[in-house]
C-alpha positions as CSV (number, residue, x, y, z in Angstrom):
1,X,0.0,0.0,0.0
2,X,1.1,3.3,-1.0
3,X,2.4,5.2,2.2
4,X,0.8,8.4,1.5
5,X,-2.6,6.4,0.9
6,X,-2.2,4.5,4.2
7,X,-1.5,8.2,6.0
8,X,-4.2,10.2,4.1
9,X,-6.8,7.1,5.4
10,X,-5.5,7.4,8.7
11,X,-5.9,11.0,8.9
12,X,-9.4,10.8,7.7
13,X,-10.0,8.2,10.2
14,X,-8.7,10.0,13.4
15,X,-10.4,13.1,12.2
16,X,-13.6,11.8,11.9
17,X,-13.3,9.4,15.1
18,X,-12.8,13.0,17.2
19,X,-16.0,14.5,15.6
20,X,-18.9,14.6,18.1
21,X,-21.9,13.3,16.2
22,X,-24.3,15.5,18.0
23,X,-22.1,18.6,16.9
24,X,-22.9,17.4,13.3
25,X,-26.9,16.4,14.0
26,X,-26.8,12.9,14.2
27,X,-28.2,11.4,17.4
28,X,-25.8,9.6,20.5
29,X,-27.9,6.8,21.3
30,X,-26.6,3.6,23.4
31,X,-26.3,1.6,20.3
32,X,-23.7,3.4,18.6
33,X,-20.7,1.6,18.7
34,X,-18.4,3.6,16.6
35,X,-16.5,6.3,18.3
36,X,-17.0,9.9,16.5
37,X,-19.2,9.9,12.8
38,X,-19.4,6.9,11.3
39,X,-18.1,6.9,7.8
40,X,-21.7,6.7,5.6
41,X,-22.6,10.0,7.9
42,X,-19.3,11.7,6.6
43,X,-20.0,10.4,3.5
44,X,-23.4,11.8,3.8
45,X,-22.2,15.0,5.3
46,X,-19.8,15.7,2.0
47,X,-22.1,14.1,-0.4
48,X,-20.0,11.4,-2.1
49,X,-20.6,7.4,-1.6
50,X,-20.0,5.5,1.5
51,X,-18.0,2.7,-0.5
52,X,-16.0,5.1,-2.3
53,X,-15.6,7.0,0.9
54,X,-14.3,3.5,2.8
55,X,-12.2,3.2,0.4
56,X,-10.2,6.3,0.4
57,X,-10.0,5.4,4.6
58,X,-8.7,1.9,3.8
59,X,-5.6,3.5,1.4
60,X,-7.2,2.0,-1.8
61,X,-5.9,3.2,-5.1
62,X,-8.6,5.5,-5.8
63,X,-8.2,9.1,-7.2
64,X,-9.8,12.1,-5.1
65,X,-10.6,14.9,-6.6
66,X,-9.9,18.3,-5.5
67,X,-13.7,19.3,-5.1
68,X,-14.6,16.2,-2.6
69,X,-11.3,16.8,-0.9
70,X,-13.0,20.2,-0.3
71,X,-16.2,19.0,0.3
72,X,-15.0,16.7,3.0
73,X,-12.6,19.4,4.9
74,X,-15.8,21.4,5.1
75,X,-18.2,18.6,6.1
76,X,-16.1,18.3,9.1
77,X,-14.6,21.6,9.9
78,X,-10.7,21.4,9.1
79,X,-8.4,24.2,10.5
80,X,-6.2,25.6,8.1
81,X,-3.3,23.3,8.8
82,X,-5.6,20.3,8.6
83,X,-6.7,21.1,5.3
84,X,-3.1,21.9,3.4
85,X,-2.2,18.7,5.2
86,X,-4.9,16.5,3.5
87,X,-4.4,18.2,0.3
88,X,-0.7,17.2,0.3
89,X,-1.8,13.4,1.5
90,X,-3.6,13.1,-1.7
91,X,-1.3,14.8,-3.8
92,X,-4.1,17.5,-4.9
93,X,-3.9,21.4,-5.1
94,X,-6.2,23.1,-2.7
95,X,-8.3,25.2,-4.9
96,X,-8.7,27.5,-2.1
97,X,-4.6,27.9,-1.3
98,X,-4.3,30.8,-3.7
99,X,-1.3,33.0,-2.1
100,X,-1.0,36.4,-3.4
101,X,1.1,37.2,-6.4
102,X,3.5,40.0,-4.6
103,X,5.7,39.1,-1.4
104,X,5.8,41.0,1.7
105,X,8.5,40.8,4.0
106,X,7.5,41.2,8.1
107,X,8.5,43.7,9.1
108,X,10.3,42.3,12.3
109,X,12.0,40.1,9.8
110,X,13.7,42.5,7.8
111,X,14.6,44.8,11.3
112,X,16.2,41.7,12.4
113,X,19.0,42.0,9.8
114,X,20.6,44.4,11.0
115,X,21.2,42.7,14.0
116,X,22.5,39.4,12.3
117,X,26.7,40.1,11.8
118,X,26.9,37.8,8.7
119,X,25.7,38.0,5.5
120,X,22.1,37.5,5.0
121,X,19.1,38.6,3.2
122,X,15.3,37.5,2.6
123,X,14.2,35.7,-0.7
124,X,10.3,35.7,-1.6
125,X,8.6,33.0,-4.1
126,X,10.3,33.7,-7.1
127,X,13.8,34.0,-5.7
128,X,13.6,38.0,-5.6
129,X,15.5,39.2,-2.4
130,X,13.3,41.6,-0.4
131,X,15.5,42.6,2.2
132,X,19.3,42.0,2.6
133,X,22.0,43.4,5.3
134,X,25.1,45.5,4.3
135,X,27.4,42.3,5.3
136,X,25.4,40.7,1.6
137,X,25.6,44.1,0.0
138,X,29.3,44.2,0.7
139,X,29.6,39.9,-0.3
140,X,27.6,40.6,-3.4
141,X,29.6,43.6,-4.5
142,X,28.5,45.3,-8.0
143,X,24.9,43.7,-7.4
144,X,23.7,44.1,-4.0
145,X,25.3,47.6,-3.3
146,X,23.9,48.9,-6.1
147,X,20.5,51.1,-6.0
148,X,17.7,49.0,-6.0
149,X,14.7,52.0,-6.5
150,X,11.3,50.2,-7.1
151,X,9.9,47.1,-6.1
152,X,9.0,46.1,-9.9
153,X,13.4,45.9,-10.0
154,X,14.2,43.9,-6.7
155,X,17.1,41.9,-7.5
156,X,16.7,38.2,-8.4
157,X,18.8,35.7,-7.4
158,X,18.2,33.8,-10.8
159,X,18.9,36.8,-12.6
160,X,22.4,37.4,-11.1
161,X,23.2,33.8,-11.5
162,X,22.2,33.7,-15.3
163,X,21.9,37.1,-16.9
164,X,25.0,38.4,-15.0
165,X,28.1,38.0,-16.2
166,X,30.1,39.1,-13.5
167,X,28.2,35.9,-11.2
168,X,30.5,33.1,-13.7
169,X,33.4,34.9,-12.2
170,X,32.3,35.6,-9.3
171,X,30.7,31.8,-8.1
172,X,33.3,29.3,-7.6
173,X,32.2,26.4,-9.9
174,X,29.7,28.5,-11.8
175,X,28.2,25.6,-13.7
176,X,28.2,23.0,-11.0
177,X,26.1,25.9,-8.2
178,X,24.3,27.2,-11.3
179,X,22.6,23.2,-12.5
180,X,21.7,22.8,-8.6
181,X,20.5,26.5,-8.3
182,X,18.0,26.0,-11.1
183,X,17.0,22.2,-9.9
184,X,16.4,23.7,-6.7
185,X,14.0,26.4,-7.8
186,X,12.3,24.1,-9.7
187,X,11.9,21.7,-6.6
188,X,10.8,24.9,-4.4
189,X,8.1,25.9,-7.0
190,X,6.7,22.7,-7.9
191,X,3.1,23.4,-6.9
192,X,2.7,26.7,-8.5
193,X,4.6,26.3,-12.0
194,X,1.2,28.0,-13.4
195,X,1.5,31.4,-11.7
196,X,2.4,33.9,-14.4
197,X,5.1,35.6,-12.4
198,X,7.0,32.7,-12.5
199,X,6.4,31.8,-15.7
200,X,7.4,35.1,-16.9
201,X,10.5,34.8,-14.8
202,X,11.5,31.0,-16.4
203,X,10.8,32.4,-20.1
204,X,12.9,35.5,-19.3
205,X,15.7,33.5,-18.4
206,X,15.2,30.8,-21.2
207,X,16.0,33.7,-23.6
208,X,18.8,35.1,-21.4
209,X,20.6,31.7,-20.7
210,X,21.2,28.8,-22.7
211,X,22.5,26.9,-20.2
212,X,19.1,28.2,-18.0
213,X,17.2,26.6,-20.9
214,X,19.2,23.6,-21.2
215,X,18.7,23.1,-16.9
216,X,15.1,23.6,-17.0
217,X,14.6,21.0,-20.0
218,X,16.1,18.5,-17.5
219,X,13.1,18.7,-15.4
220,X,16.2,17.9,-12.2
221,X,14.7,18.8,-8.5
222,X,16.5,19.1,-5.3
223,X,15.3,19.6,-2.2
224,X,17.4,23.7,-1.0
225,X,20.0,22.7,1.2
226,X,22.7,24.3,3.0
227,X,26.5,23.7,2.8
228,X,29.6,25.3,1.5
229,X,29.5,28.0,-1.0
230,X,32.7,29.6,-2.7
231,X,33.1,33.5,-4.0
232,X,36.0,34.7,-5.8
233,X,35.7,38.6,-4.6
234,X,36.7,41.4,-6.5
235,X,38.5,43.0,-3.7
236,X,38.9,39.9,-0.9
237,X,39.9,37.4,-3.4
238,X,38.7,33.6,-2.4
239,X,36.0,33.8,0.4
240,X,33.9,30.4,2.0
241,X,30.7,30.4,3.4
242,X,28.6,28.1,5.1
243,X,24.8,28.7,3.7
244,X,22.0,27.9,5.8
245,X,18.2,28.6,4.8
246,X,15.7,28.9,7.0
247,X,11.6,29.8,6.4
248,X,9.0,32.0,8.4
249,X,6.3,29.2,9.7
250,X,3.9,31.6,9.1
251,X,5.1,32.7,5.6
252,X,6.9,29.5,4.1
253,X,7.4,31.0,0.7
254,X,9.6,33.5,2.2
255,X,13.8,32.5,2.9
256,X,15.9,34.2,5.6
257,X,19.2,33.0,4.1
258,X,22.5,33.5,6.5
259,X,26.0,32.9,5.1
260,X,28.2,32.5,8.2
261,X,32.1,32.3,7.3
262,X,33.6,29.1,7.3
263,X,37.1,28.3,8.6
264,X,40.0,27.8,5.8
C-alpha cells in the first residue's frame, strides 16, 4: 500500500473518530458503537458514496478529486493546517490555497538583519531578495550595493546567477552551483509552476541563458539545502561560506538566508 494512501486514510480516520456526532446532527444513542461519525454519515455529510468513501480510509488506489477533498474538509470543519495537510496526502492542489502574487516581508523580519553580523538577506517566491544586510551588500559587490529604486526591479537571485556576467566569475564552480540552483527552484516551485510571475521569470531567463534553458529542460529537483559556498571577490579574493536557509512558519514561501564564514 502506497504510504501516502495508508497516511491520508488514517488521517481521515482519526479526524472523523474526534467528531462529536451530536455537533454534526446525528443522534448519540446507546447503540452506537463507533466512536465519533461513522463513515456513511461523513460520506453523507460531503455528499460522495459511502463505499468510495471506505475506500479512500482503507488506502485504496482510488483518485480524489480536489472538489470532494473540499467537500470533505468542510463537512467536518478542518483548520487551516488540517486542510493543506490533506491536500498534500492526496497529492491534490487546494483550490482555495491561492497565495497572493507579490511578497511582503515582516516587518520584524527585515529589522532583524541588521542585527545578524553575517551576510544574509530575505528571498520571496520567485527568488527576488526583499531585504538583505550591508554584510550581503558588501559579499555581493556590483549587485547588491547597487541602488535597488522600485519594487518592480528587486534583485533576483536567478537573474544574477544567469543574466550576469560578472556571477560566472564571481561563483566558484559556476556551472556546477548554477545546475543545482536551477533544480532547486524548480523543486521549491513545484506546486505553482502556473503562476504567471513565475512563468514570466522562467521564459525571461530561457531567452537570457542557454545553459538556463538547457537546466530547466532537464526537469532535475533538489530539495534547497545548506553547505559550502565559494566566491571569488573582487577585492577579498577567495571567500567560504557556510549557507543555511531557513523559512517563516507563518510565511513558508519567504527564505531568511545566512552565510556564516567558514574556517579555511
Amino acid at each position: 500500500m502506497d504510504s501516502r494512501r495508508k497516511e491520508l486514510g488514517e488521517f481521515l480516520q482519526a479526524l472523523r473518530q474526534r467528531c462529536a456526532p451530536e455537533a454534526f446532527g446525528f443522534p448519540t444513542g446507546s447503540r452506537r458503537r463507533t466512536q465519533g461519525l461513522r463513515r456513511e454519515e461523513l460520506a453523507q455529510l460531503a455528499g460522495i458514496s459511502p463505499t468510495w468513501y471506505t475506500w479512500i480510509e482503507q488506502g485504496r488506489d482510488v483518485k480524489v478529486s480536489p472538489d470532494a477533498l473540499d467537500r470533505l474538509a468542510q463537512a467536518i470543519r478542518l483548520t487551516g493546517s488540517e486542510r493543506a495537510y490533506l491536500f498534500e496526502m492526496a497529492g491534490r492542489r487546494d483550490p482555495l490555497a491561492v497565495e497572493p502574487e507579490d511578497d511582503k516581508t515582516p516587518e520584524l523580519l527585515a529589522s532583524m538583519l541588521v542585527d545578524i553580523r553575517i551576510p544574509a538577506y530575505i528571498m520571496g517566491r520567485t527568488w527576488d531578495l526583499l531585504a538583505w544586510n550591508k554584510q550581503a551588500a558588501e559579499l555581493f559587490a556590483d549587485w547588491l550595493d547597487q541602488p535597488h529604486a522600485t519594487d518592480t526591479a528587486l534583485p533576483n537571485l536567478l537573474r544574477f546567477v544567469f543574466a550576469q556576467p560578472q556571477a560566472r566569475y564571481f561563483v566558484v564552480d559556476w556551472e556546477i552551483r548554477a545546475r543545482r540552483l536551477c533544480a532547486e527552484f524548480r523543486a521549491d516551485c513545484r506546486a505553482r509552476l502556473e503562476e504567471p510571475p513565475l512563468q514570466r521569470l522562467v521564459d525571461e531567463l530561457k531567452k537570457a541563458s542557454p545553459e538556463f534553458s538547457r537546466f530547466w529542460k532537464q526537469h532535475d529537483v533538489l530539495e534547497r539545502q545548506g553547505g559550502l559556498r565559494s566566491f571569488d571577490h573582487p577585492r577579498r579574493g577567495l571567500v567560504r561560506y557556510q549557507q543555511y536557509t531557513l523559512r517563516p512558519v507563518e510565511q513558508e514561501h519567504l527564505k531568511l538566508v545566512l552565510l556564516k564564514p567558514a574556517k579555511a
